[in-house]
C-alpha positions as CSV (number, residue, x, y, z in Angstrom):
1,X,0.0,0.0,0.0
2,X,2.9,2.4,0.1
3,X,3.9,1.9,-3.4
4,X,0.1,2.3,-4.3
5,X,0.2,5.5,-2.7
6,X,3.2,6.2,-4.6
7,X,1.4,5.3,-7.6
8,X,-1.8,7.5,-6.7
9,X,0.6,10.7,-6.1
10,X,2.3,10.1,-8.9
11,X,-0.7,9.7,-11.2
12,X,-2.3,13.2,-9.7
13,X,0.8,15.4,-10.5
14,X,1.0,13.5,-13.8
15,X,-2.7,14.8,-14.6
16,X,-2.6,17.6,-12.6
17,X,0.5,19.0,-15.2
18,X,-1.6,18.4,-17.8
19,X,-5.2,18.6,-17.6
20,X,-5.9,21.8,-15.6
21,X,-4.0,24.4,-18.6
22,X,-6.1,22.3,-21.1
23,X,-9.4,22.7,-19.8
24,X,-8.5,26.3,-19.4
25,X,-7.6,26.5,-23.3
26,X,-11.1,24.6,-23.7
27,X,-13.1,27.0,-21.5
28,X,-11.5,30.4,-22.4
29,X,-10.8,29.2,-26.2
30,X,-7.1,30.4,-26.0
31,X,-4.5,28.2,-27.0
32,X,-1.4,30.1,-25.7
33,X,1.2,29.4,-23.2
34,X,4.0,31.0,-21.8
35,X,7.5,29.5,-22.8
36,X,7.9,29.2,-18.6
37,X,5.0,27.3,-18.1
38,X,5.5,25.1,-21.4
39,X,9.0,24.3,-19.6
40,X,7.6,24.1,-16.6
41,X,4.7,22.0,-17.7
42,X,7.4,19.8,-19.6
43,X,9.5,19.0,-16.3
44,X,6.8,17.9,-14.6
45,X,5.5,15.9,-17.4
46,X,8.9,14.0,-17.5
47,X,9.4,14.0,-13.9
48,X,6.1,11.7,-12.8
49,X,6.2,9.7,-16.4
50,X,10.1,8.1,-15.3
51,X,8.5,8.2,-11.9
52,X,5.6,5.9,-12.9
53,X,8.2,4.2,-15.1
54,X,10.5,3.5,-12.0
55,X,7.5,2.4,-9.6
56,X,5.7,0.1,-11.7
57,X,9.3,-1.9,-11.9
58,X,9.3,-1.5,-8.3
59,X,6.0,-3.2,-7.6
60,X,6.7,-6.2,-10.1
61,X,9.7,-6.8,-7.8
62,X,7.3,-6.4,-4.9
63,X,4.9,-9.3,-6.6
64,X,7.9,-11.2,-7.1
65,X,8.5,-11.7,-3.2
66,X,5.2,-11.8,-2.2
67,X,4.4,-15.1,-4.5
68,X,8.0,-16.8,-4.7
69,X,9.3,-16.2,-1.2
70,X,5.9,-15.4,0.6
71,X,7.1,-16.3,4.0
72,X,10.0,-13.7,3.8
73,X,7.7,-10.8,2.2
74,X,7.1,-8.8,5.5
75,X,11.6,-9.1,6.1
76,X,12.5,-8.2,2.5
77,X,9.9,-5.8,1.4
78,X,11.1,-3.6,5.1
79,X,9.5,-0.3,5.3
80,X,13.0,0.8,5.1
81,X,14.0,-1.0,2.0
82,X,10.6,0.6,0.3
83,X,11.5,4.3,1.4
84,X,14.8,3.3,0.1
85,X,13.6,2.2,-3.7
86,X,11.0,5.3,-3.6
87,X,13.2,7.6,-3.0
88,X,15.6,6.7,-5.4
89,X,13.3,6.4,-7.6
90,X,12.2,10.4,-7.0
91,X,15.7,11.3,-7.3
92,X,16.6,9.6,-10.7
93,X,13.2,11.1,-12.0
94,X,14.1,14.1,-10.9
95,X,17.8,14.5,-12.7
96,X,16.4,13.0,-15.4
97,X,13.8,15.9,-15.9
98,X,16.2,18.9,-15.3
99,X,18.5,17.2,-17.8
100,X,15.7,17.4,-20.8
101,X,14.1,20.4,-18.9
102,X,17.8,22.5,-19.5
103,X,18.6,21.0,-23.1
104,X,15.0,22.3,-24.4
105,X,15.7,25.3,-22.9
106,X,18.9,25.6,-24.7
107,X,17.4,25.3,-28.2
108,X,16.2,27.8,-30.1
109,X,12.9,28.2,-31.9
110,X,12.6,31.1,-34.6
111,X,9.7,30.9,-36.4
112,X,6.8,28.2,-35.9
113,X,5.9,28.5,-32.5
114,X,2.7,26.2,-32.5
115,X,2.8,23.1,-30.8
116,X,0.9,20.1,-33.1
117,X,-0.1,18.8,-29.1
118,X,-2.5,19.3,-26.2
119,X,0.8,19.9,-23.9
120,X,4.3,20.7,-23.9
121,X,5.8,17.5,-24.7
122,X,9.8,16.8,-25.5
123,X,8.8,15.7,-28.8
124,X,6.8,18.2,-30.5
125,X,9.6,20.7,-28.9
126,X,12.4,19.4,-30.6
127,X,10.1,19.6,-33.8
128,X,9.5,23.3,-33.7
129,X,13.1,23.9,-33.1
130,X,15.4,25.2,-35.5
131,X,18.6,24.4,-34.0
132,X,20.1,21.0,-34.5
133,X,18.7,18.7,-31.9
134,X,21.0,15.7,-32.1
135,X,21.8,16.1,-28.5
136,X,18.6,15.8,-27.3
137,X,17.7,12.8,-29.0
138,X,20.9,11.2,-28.1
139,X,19.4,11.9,-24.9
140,X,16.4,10.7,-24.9
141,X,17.6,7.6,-26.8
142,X,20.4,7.1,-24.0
143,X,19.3,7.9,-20.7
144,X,15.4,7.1,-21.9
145,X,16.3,3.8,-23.4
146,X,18.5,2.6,-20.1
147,X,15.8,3.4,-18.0
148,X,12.9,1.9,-19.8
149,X,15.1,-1.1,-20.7
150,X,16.2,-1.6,-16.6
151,X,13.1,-1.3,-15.7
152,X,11.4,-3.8,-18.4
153,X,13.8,-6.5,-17.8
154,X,13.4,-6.1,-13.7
155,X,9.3,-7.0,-15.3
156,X,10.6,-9.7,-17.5
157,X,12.3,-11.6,-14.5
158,X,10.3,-10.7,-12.0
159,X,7.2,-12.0,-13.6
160,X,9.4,-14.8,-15.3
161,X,10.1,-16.2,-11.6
162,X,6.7,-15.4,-10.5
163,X,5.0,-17.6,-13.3
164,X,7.4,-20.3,-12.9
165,X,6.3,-20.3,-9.3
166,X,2.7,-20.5,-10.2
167,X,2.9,-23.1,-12.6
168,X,4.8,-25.0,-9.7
169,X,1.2,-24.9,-7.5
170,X,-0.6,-27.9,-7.5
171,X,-4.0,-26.6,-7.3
172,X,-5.9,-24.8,-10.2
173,X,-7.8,-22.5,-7.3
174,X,-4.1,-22.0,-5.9
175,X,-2.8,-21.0,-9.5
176,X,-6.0,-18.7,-9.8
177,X,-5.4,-17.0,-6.7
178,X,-1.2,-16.4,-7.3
179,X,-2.5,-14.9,-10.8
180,X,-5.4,-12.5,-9.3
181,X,-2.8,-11.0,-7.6
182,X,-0.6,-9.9,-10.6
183,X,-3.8,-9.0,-12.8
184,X,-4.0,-5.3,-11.9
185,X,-0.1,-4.7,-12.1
186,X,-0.1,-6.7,-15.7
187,X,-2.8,-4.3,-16.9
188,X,-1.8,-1.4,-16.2
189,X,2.1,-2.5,-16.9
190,X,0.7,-3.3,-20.6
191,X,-1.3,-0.1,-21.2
192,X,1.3,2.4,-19.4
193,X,4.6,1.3,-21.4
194,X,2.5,0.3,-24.5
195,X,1.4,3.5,-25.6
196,X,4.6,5.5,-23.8
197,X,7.1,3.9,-26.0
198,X,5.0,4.3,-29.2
199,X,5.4,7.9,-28.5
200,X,9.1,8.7,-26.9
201,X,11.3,5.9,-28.9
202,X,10.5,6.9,-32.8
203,X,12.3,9.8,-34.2
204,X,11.7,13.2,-33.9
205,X,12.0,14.0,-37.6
206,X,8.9,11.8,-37.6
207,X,5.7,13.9,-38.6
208,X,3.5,14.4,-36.4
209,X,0.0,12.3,-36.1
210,X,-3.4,11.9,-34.6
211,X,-2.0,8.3,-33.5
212,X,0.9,9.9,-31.3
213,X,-1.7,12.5,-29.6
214,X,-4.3,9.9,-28.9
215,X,-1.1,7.5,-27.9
216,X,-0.4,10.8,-25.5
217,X,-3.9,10.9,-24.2
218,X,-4.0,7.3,-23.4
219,X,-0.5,7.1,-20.6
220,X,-1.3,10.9,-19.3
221,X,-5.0,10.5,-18.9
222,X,-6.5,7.4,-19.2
223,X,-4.4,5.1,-17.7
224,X,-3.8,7.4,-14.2
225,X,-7.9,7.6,-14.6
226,X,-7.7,3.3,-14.8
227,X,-5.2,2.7,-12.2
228,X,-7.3,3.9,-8.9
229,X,-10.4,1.4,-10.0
230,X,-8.3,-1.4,-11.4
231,X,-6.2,-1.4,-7.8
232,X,-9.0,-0.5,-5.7
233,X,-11.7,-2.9,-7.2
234,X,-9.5,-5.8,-7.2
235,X,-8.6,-4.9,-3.2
């Protein structure tokens, strides 16, 4: 329940970022914004996405224990060792964030200055800019690509273990049980990185499309609005 609130804080700054200046451009039918608030908007953006990232890797190692070494959960999973992986996880979100937030802010944008998006994301940024943004994708391709692909094998072998465990239990009502537990994670594991990666990992030379806004819409909005009823049902 402490990663889940995790989760829940995490998912309110992530639509909080987001969804307050766009009802406003809704309600008030003006589609500006400042260049701070656009970088603002974009480190927080980037700051609770790794975040999310981070803690959904987090609580398929916490699955792990609780099915394969069940009798041991309450010693390994210590209160101290959670504050421990949170807060590194904060931290690395964090640098992560100022690090894209300060190379943006670095480029230079001279003539188009509308964004083909509902928010100030890295992408359509480094499209409107008319400096060379090799950096930045190096970036993004580097320091994105460890982190999503740390965090997606710690899934692989957690849930590799985990599955090996529950093809070990005897009964079909035991093997039923083991797999209720990992349900919610799964879903929301498939949904979040899914669409995320469609939109961060293709290159930003790409043209724009309706697929990567509505890919957009789906890990910013919909799947922070699934996670509280998929978690909170199944409990």
């Amino acid at each position: 329940y402490f990663l889940l609130a995790n989760l829940s804080l995490t998912d309110t700054g992530l639509v909080s970022s987001i969804v307050p200046k766009m009802l406003e451009n809704i309600w008030i039918q003006n589609q500006l914004i400042s260049y701070a608030e656009c970088l603002s908007q974009l480190y927080f953006c980037i700051l609770f996405g790794t975040l999310e990232v981070f803690l959904l890797a987090v609580m398929a190692y916490d699955r792990y224990v609780a099915i394969c070494h069940p009798l041991h959960y309450t010693m390994v999973m210590s209160p101290g060792l959670c504050a421990l992986l949170v807060s590194a996880s904060w931290i690395m979100s964090g640098l992560s964030s100022l690090l894209h937030t300060l190379l943006v802010n670095s480029l230079s944008f001279c003539a188009q200055h509308k964004i083909p998006h509902f928010f100030c994301d890295i992408i359509p940024l480094l499209r409107l800019s008319c400096t060379d943004t090799f950096i930045n994708e190096l970036v993004i391709f580097s320091i994105g690509g460890l982190t999503v692909l740390g965090c997606v094998l710690c899934l692989i072998i957690s849930y590799a273990y985990v599955f090996l465990t529950i093809w070990k239990i005897p009964s079909t009502q035991g093997k039923q049980k083991a797999l209720s537990t990992c349900s919610s994670h799964l879903s929301v594991v498939s949904l979040f990185f899914g669409t995320s990666s469609s939109v961060y990992f293709s290159p930003a030379s790409t043209p724009s499309s309706l697929n990567g806004a509505l890919a957009s819409m789906m890990y910013t909005e919909v799947t922070p609005m699934l996670n509280p009823i998929i978690y909170s049902f199944r409990n």
